[in-house]
C-alpha positions in Angstrom: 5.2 92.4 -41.0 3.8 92.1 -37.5 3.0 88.6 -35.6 1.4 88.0 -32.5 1.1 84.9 -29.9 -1.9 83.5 -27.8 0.8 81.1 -25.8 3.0 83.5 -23.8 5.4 83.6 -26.7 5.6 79.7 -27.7 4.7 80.3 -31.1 4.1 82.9 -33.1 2.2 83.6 -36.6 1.5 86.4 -38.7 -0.4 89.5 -37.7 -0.8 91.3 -40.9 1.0 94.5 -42.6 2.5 91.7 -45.1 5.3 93.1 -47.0 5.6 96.2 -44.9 8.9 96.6 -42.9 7.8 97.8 -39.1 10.1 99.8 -37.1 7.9 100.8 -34.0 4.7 99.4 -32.5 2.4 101.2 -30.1 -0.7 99.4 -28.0 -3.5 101.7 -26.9 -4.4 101.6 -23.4 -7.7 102.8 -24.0 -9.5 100.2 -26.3 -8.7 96.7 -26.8 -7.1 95.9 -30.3 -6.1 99.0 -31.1 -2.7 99.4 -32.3 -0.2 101.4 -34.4 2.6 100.7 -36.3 5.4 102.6 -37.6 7.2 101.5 -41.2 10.0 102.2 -43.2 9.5 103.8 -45.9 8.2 106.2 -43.1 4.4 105.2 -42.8 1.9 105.1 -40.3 -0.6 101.9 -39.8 -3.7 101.6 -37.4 -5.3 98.5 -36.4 -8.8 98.1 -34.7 -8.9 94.3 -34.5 -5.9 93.4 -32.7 -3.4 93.4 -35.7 -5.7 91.4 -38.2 -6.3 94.3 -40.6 -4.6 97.4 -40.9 -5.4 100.9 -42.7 -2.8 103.3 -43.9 -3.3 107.1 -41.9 -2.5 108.5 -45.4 -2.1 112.4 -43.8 1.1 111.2 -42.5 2.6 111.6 -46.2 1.4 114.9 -46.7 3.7 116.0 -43.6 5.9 119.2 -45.0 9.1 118.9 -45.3 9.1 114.9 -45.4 10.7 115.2 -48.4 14.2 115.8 -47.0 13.9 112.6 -43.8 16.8 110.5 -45.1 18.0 107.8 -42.7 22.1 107.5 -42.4 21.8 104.1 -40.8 20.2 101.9 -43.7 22.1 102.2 -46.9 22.0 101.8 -49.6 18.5 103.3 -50.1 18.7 105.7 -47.4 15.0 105.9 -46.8 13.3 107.3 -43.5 11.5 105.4 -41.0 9.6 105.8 -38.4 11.4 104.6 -35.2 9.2 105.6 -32.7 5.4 106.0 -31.8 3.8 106.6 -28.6 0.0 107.1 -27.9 -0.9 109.1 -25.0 -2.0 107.4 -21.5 -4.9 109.9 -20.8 -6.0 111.2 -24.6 -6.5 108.1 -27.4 -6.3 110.8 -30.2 -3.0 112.1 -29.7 0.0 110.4 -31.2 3.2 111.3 -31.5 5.6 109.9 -33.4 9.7 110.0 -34.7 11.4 109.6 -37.7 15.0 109.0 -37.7 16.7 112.1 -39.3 13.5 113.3 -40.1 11.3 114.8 -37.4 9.3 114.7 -34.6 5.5 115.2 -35.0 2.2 115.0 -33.5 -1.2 114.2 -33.9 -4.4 115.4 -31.7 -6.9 112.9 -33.8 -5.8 109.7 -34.0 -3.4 110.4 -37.2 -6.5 112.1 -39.6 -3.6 115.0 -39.3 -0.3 115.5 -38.1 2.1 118.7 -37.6 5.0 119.3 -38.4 8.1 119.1 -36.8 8.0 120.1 -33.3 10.7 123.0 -33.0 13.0 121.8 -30.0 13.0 118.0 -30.7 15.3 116.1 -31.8 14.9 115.5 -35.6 17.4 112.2 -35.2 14.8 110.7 -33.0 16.0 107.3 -31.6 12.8 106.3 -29.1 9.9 108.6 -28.0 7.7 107.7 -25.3 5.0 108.7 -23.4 5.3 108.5 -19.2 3.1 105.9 -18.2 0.3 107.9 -16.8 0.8 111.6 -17.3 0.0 112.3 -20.6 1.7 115.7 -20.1 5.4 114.3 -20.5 7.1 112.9 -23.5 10.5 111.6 -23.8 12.9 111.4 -26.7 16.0 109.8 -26.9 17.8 110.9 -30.1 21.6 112.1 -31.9 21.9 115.7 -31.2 24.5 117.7 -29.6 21.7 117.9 -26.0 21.1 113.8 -26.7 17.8 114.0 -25.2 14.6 116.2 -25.5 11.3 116.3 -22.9 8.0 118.0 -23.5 5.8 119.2 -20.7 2.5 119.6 -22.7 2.1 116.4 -24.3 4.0 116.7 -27.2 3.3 120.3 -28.2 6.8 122.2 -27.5 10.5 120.5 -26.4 13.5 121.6 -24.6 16.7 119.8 -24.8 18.4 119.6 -21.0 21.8 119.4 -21.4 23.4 120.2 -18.5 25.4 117.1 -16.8 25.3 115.3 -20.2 28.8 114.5 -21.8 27.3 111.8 -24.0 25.1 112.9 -26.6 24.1 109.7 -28.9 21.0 109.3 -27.2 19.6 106.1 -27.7 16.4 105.3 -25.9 14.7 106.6 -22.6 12.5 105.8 -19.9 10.4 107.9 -16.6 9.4 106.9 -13.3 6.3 105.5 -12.8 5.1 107.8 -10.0 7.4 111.1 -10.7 7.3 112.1 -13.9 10.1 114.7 -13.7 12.6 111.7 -12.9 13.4 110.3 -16.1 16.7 108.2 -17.4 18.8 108.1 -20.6 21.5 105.8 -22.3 23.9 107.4 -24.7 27.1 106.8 -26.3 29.4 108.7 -28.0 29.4 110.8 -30.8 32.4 108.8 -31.8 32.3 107.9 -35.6 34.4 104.8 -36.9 32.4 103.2 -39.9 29.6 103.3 -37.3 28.7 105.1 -34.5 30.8 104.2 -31.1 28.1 103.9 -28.8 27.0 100.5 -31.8 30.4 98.6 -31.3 30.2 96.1 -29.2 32.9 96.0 -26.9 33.8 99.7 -27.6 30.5 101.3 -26.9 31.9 103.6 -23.7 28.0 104.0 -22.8 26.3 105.5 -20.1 22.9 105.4 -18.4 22.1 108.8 -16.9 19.3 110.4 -14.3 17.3 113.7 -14.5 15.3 114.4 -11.1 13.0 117.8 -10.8 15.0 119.4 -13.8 18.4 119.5 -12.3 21.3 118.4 -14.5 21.6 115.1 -15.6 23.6 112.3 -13.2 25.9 109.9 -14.7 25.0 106.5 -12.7 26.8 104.1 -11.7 26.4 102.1 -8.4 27.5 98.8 -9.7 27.1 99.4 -13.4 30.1 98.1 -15.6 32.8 100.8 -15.6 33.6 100.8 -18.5 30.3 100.2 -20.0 31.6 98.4 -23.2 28.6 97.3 -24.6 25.0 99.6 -25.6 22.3 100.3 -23.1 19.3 99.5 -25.8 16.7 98.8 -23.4 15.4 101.3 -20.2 12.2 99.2 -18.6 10.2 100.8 -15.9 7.8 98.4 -13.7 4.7 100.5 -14.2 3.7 99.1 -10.4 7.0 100.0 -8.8 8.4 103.4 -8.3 12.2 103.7 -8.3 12.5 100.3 -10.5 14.1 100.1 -13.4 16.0 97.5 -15.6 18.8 98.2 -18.4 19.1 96.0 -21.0 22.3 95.7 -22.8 23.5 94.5 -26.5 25.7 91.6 -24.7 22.1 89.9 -23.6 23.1 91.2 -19.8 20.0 92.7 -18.0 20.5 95.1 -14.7 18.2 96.3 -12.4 17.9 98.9 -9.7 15.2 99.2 -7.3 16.1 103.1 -5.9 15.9 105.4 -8.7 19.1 104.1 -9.9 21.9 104.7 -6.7 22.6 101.0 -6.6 22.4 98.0 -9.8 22.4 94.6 -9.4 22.8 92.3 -12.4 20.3 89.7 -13.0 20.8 86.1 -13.4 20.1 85.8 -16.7 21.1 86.4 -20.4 18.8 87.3 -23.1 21.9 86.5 -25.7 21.6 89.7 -27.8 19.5 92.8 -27.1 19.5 95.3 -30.0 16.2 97.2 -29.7 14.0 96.6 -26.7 12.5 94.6 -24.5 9.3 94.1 -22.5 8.1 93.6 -19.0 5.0 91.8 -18.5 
């Protein structure tokens, strides 16, 4: 179920999809009220209305090959979901969207259809994004031996960089307002006890990493925590500010760097837990 606010966050109240467990939320940029929600079992909503009704794009379960996406992280029902959806910044009918251990797919009208899985993205897809402007670029974040993937055409084909990388439990990712080829990552390790590493807190051994102009990725640190013992979750751009970006980890601590990520100062604040996101407005 979704709920929304008038107040800046005060209170809250229900925005529909009752009974419906959402994993992802998009917000078009292009018309007001227009959103689209991602559920588990592995659905796609649309709202026109700001959230108060919703319609099912029904095409989405006719995807092939749906019928092996099988989620390792929810037991015991094992069901897929879909953890990520992104709209593009420049084209409202094109939607991509990613299921963990499923697929990646796309959509050129609005979700009426949808491919298959795009060959050379990550089918354990963690977050998928958009950049900010360029509807060109995508991101993924995702559990794969490359950890991340990128596509230059908006969705259409993916290569996985890998050079530089030596964690490869991708978890969520992020681009540059202005520079689209300079784009960041967290990751963990592949590290398996009960759970993945890179989800234990105090053991995470995590890492934020840079890509700039498709040279191989950067490890940063720059005041970071060395060891980085808790998740990187969160990767905020300021969509107004080149070079800006803030890290948000599982222990409530937010960083921010204000030069592409050379130097991190931590903010004077704690959010208490962070597990899956967070917002700038």
């Amino acid at each position: 179920m979704e709920s929304d606010t008038s107040d800046r966050g005060q209170t809250w109240e229900p925005a529909g999809l009752s009974g419906h467990i959402v994993k992802s939320l998009a917000i078009s940029r292009h018309e007001s009220g227009v959103l689209i929600a991602g559920t588990k079992p592995a659905g796609i909503y649309m709202s026109r209305d700001g959230g108060r009704s919703w319609s099912e794009q029904e095409a989405f379960r006719c995807i092939r090959g749906r019928r092996w996406w099988r989620s390792p992280a929810e037991p015991p029902d094992w069901q897929a979901y879909v953890m990520a959806v992104s709209i593009s910044p420049t084209d409202p009918n094109v939607v991509v969207a990613g299921i963990e251990f499923g697929a990646v797919v796309r959509s050129d009208d609005r979700g009426q259809t949808w491919s298959n899985h795009r060959k050379g993205a990550i089918r354990d897809c963690h977050s998928l994004t958009f950049h900010v402007t360029n509807g060109d670029w995508v991101y993924e974040a995702g559990a794969s031996l490359a950890g991340a993937a990128v596509s230059r055409d908006g969705g259409r084909s993916w290569q996985q960089p890998k050079n530089g990388l030596k964690h490869h439990y991708g978890w969520t990712c992020a681009a540059d307002p202005e520079r689209p080829e300079v784009w960041y990552l967290s990751a963990g390790p592949y590290g398996w006890k009960g759970v993945p590493q890179a989800h234990m807190d105090g053991q995470a051994n995590a890492a934020i990493y840079r890509s700039a102009g498709g040279a191989p990725w950067e490890r940063l640190g720059g005041g970071l925590p060395e060891p980085m013992n808790h998740m990187v979750y969160a990767l905020e751009i300021d969509p107004s500010r080149p070079g800006h970006l803030y890290a948000g980890l599982s222990s409530g601590e937010v960083w921010h760097t204000a030069d592409y990520g050379d130097s991190w100062v931590k903010l004077p604040i704690n959010l208490g837990r962070i597990f899956r996101m967070t917002i700038i407005v």
